[in-house]
N, C-alpha and C positions, 0 to 999 in steps of 0.2 A: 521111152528113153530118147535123149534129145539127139543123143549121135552115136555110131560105133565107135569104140576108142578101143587100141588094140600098140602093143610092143610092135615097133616095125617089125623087129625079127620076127616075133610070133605072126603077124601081117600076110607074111609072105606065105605061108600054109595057108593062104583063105583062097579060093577058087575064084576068085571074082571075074566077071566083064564089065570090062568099064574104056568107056570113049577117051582117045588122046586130048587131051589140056592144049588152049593154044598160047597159053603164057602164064607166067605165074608173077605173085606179089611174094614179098621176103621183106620180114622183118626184121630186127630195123632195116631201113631205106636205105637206099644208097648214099653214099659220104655220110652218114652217121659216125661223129664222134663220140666214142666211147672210154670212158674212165678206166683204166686195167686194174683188175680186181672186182667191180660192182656189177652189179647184176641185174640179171633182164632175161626174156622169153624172147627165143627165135624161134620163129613161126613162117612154114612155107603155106601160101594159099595157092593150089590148082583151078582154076574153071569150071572146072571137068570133074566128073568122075577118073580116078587114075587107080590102075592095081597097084598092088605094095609090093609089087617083085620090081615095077617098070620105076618105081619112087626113088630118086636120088637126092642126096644132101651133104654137100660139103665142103670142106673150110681150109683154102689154104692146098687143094685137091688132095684131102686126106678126109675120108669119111667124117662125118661130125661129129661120132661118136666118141670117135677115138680122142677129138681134139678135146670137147668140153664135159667129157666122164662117164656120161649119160644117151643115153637111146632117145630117141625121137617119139612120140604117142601120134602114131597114125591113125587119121578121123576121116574114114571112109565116108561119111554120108555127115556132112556139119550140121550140127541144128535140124536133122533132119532133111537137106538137099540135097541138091543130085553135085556137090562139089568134095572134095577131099583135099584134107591140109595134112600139115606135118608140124607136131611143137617140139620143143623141147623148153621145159619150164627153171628158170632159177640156174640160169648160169652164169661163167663166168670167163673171161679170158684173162691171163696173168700177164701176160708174154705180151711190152708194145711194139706196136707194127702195123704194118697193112695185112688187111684178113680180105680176102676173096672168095667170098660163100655162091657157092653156086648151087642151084634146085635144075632136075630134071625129070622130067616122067617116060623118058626113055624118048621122048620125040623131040620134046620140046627144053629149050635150057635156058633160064636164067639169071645173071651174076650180080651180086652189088659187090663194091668194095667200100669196106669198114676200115676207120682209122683208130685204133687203141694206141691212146696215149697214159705214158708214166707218170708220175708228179716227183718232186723234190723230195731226196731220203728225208729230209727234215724240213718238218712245219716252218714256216716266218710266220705268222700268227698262232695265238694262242688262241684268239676266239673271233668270232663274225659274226657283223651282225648289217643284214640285209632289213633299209629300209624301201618299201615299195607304195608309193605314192599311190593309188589305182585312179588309172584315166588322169592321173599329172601332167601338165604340158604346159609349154615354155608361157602359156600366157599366164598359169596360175603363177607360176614362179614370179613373173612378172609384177602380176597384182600384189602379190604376199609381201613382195619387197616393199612397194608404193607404199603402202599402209603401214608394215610395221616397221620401216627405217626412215621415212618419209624422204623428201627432197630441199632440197636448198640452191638457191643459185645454178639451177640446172644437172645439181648432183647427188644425188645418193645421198640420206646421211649413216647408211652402213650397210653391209652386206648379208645375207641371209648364212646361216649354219655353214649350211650346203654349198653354197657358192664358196668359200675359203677352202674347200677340199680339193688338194693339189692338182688330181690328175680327172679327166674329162674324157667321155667320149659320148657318139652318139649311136643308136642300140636302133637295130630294124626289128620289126615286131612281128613278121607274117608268118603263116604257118604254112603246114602243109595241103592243105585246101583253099587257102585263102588269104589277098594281102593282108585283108580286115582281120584283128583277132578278136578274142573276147579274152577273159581276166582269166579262166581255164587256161587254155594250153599258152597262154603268156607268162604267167606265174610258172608253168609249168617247166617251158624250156630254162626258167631259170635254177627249178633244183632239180634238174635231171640233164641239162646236156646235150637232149632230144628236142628237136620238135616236132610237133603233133597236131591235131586239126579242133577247130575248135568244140569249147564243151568238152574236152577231154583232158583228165587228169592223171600222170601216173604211166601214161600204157601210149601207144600205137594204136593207130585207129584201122580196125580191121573189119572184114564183115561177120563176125562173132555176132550173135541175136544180143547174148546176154550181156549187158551196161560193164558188168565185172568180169567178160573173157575173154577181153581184148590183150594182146602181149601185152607186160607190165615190162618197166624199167626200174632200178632203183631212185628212189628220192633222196636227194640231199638229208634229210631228217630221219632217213629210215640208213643212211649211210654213216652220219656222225654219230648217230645214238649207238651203235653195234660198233665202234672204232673208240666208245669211251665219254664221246662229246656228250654235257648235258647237252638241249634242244629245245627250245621255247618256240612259239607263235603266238603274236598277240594282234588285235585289232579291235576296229570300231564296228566291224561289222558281223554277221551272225559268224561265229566260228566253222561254221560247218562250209560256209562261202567259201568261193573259188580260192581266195590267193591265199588263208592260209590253210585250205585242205590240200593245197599242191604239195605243201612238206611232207606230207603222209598217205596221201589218196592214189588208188588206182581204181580207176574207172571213165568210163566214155560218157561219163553223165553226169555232169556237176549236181544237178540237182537231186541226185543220191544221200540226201542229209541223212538218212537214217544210216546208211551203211557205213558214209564216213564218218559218222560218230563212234560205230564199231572199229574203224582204222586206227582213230585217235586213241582208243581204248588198247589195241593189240599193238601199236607201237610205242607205247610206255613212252614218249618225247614226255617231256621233265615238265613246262609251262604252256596249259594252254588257257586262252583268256579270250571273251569277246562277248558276244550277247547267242542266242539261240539257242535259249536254254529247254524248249519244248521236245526239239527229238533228243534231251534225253532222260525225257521222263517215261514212263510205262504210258501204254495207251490207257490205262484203263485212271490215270492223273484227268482231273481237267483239263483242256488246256493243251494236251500232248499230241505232238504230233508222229508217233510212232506208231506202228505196225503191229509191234508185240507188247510183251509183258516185263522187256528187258528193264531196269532201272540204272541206266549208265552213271549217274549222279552215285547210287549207291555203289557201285562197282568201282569208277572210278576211288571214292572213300577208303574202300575195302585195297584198294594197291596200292594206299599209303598216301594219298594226294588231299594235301589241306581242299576246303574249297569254301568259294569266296560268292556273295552275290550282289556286294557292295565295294565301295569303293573302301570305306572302312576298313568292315572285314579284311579286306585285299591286301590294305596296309599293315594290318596284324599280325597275317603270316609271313609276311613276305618279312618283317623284323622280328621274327621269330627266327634262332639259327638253327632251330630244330627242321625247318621245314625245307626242303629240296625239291618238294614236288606241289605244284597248287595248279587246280581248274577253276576259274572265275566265269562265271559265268553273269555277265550284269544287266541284262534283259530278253526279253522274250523275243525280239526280234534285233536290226541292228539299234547300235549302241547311239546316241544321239550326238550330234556335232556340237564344234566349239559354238557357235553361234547362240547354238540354242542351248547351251549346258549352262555358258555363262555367261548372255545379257539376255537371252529375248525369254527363254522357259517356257518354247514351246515345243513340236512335236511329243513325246512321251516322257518330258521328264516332269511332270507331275507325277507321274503314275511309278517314275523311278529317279527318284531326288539324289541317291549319291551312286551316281555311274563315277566311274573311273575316266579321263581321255586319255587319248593314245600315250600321251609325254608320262601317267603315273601310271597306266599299264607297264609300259619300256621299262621304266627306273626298277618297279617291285619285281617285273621278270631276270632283271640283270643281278638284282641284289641274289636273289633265288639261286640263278643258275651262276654265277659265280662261285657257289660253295661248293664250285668241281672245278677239284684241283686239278682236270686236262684241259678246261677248258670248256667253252659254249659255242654254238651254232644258235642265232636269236633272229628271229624275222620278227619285221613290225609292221604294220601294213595301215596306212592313213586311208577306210576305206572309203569313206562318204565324200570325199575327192571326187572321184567317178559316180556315185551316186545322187550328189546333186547338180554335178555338170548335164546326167543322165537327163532329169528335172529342169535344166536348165537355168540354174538358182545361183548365179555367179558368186552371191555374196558370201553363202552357204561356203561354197566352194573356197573360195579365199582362205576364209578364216580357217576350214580344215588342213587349208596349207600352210598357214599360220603356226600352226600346232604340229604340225610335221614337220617344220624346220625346229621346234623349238623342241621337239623330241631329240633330232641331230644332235641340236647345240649340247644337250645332258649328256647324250652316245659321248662327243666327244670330250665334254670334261670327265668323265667317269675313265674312259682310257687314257686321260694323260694324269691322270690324278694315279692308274693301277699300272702301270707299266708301259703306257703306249705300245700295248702289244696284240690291238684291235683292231682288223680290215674292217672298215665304215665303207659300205659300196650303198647309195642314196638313188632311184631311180623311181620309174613309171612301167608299170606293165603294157600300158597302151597306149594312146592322145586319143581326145577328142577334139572335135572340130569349133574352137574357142580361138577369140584375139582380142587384143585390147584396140579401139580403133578411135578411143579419146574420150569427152569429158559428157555427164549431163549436167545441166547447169537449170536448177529449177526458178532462177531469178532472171532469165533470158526473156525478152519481150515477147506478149503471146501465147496461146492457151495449145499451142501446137506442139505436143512433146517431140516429135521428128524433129521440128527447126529447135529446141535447145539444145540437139545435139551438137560439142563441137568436136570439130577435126581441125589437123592442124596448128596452125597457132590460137584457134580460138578454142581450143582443148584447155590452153592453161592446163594449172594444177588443180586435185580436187583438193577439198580444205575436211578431210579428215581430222580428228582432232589429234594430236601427239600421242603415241600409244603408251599403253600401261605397262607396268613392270613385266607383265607375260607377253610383251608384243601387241597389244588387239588395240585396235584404236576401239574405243567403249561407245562410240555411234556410227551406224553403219548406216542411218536414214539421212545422209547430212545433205545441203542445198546441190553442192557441186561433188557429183560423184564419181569414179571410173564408169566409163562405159566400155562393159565388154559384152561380145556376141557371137552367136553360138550358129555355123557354117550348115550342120546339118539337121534339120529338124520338121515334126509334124504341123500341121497349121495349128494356131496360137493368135494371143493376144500379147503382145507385147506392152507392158503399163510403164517402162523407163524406170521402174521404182522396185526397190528391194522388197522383200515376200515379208513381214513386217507379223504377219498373222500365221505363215506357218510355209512349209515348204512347198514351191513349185508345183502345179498340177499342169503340163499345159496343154495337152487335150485328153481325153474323155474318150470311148464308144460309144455309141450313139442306139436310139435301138433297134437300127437296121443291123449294128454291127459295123458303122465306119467311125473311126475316129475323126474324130470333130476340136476345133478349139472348144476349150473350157470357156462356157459363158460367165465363170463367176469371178473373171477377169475384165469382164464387157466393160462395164459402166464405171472401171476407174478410171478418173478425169485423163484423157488425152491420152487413151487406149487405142492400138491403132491393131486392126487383124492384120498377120501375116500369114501368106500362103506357103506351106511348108514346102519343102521337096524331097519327102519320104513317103513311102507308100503309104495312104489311108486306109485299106482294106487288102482280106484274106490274111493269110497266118505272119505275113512281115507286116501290118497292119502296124505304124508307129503311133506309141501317146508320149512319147520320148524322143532327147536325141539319141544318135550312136555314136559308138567309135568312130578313130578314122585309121589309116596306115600309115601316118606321117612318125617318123622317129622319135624316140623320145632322147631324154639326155642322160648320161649316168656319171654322177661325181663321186669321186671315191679316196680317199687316205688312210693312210696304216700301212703297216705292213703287208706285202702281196699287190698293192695299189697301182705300180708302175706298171703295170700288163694291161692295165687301162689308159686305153687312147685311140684318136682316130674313130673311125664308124668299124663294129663292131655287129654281129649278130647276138641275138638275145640268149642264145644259146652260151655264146663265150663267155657270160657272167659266171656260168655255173665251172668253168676252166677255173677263171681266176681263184673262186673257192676253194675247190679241190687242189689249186697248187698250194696256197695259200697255209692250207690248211696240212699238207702232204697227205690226201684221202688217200692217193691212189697206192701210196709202195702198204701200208699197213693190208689193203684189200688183199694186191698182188699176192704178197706171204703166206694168207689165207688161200687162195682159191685154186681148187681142186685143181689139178694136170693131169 
């Protein structure tokens, strides 16, 4: 048995010895902002061994029992160690205010103060729809513009989706462990409220052994769907990935695909859509990457949800008004970029000819979850943004933002065509460490790719060709190109030239084990090695870049929009929602007293 677990009250009949605690941790943290009405695990962690006579807990100095309905399950020995906590699972505070939770073990005391806040009796939006750039930063934005608006006489010839949406602010990213975050508890603070450390989704990061017994908090997705909202998540990357398992997932461990495939499955959200379709086949499928004999493809069927593995398909149901619920699933790993969908036809889409991109993901999720009559809660998630920045693949990179503005632009004809009664909040879960720093110019004197780089006034413009009716300019290998470059990264080969044959590799392990530049970058003309400045070896061993902590931007209109402005923590996204939306008074009505 992994621990005692026992009724505090019944606790106290135990005879135990046990050593005074010299401090304790209490969940949630201190200044945690909390939604009134949704719900979450408080959890005291002791040291120590502590008896359950000397165990105190409470809220407001009124027993915690009394305040949130329920008894505490005192865990005398965790996971089998010499420490003892205190949960209480799945509650709720109704009442906003300042909450002053204090833990004691008779020696020792520890206090946080929680802020619960109310929302508006009544909604200003009838639906939301959060789009999340992953690893978006101000230079992609930058590029996206260059290419698909072009320039004239020094100016702009239009502005991006995104960039027309009224109110701005800028969003810090760090967590609770660390400036740096990852797409876990980034996506995270944004449908819950909380923030939390990285690789974790859903919960508080505690020392719980097990990935799923860390406190949970409610998710935006598991909050709108039980208030009436349909609920969508779509993306380009495997579904079971960080930023849209954050709608639904609790656990300390992103890479839980099996379990949060089971999340997806117990939270009935209306639309889910992207590629990773292996955890959820039975193991005993080729190809599968599960554990058990579950068949979530057929379960899912079985709860009433069309499902798609085509772009087609996708289209069929989703113009079907019989259908309200649909899983797409449109390949075995992530879903392949605009780049490579529609001029170059490489990484996997041989192998998967009609994927869907983010912009007819978005539109067939909206048609879907529009046929609730309360309204939707929709996340869209541009994810190979961050995964070929990851790679280092700038071009990759672009054109995915490309496509996530032009996602925007549909978001917002589709609310001004149905009521303008849609908060558009358009962001970035992280940055990476990317800038544009001017032009490559392949007709510059000299066989020396460094000296055709210009800066400056010898940047000029690059001579893309005019873009097509979706925005992409249709050659991306042209003489004079952006140059942009990427701040943190593994040793490499830098070639000045777009990845033409297939995505970014840019270095390798080696087989001692260190990461090495990729030689199969060596011998393209005017290749020049660079010495990275991430660690080559042991477990942070980079063949990639990273993130970085630098802010991102968040543009936002609709209704609820004005509460955006100024620098903002990531966590405040998930405010404007819940006002936006009136989560919190519907909770309040509901939760036990």
């Amino acid at each position: 048995m992994r621990f005692t677990r026992l009724p505090l009250a019944a606790a106290l009949c135990a005879a135990v010895l046990a050593l005074p605690a010299a401090a304790q941790s209490i969940y949630p943290l201190n200044r945690a902002e909390i939604l009134a009405g949704s719900r979450f695990d408080l959890k005291v962690e002791f040291p120590g061994l502590v008896d359950a006579s000397t165990a105190k807990l409470s809220i407001n100095g009124k027993d915690a029992a009394s305040v949130v309905g329920k008894s505490a399950d005192f865990i005398y020995r965790e996971d089998g160690k010499d420490v003892t906590s205190l949960i209480l699972r799945d509650v709720a505070l109704s009442k906003a205010g300042k909450y002053t939770v204090e833990a004691s073990d008779g020696t020792n005391t520890k206090k946080v103060v929680w802020n619960v806040y109310a929302t508006p009796a009544k909604a200003a939006a009838k639906n939301v729809i959060l789009f999340i750039g992953d690893g978006f930063s101000v230079a992609h934005r930058t590029a996206a513009r260059i290419l698909s608006k072009g320039i004239e006489d020094g100016k702009l010839n239009g502005k991006l989706a995104m960039d027309e949406l009224p109110a701005m602010a800028l969003l810090s990213t760090q967590g609770t462990d660390s400036i740096i975050t990852d797409s876990a508890n980034a996506a995270h603070a944004y449908t819950t409220g909380h923030k939390s450390c990285v690789n974790a989704l859903g919960v508080y990061c505690s020392r719980a052994a097990g990935s799923l017994d860390h406190p949970r908090v409610e998710t935006l997705g598991e909050l709108a769907k039980r208030q009436g909202y349909a609920v969508g998540a779509v993306t380009n990357s495997e579904i079971e990935d960080a930023t849209p398992a954050a709608m639904i997932a609790h656990t300390r461990r992103r890479s839980d695909f099996n379990d949060i495939v089971k999340m997806f499955y117990d939270s009935k959200i209306d639309v889910i859509m992207g590629g990773g379709s292996p955890n959820f086949l039975p193991q005993s499928t080729p190809g599968s990457k599960r554990k058990d004999d579950v068949d979530y493809i057929g379960q899912f069927k079985s709860a009433g949800y069309a499902f798609a593995t085509t772009k087609t398909e996708m289209a069929a149901a989703a113009d079907n008004d019989k259908t309200t619920r649909l899983l797409g699933l449109y390949n075995t790993g992530n879903i392949d970029g605009a780049l490579d969908l529609k001029f170059l036809k490489k990484g996997s889409v041989s192998k998967f000819p009609d994927q869907p991109d983010v912009v007819e993901e978005m539109k067939a999720a909206i048609k879907i979850l529009s046929r609730n009559k309360k309204g939707f809660v929709l996340m869209v998630e541009s994810a190979r943004i961050d995964k070929y920045s990851h790679s280092m693949d700038a071009e990759r990179a672009i054109y995915d933002t490309i496509m996530f503005d032009k996602a925007v632009a549909e978001a917002k004809n589709w609310s001004k065509a149905n009521g303008n009664n849609t908060l558009i909040l358009v962001t970035a879960d992280h940055s990476h460490g990317v800038s544009v720093v001017g032009t490559v110019n392949d007709d510059a004197p000299g066989n020396d790719m460094r000296n055709k780089i210009g800066t400056y006034e010898d940047a000029g413009f690059p001579n893309y060709p005019a873009p097509n009716a979706e925005g992409y300019p249709e050659k991306v290998d042209v003489s004079k190109r952006l140059r942009l470059v990427f701040a943190n990264t593994p040793d490499y080969y830098e070639t000045f030239r777009p990845y033409m044959d297939g995505e970014n590799v840019p270095a390798i392990k080696n087989a001692d084990g260190v990461m090495v530049a990729n030689e199969k970058y060596k011998d393209v003309p005017g290749a020049v090695f660079r010495t990275g400045n991430l660690p080559n070896t042991g477990p942070r061993g980079a063949n990639q870049g990273v993130h970085t902590g630098d802010d991102v931007v968040l543009t936002a209109g609709g209704p609820g929009s004005e509460k955006v402005h100024g620098q903002m923590e990531n966590t405040d996204l998930f405010r404007v929602v819940a006002d936006a939306l009136a989560l919190g008074k519907p909770a309040a009505a509901k939760a036990k007293k």
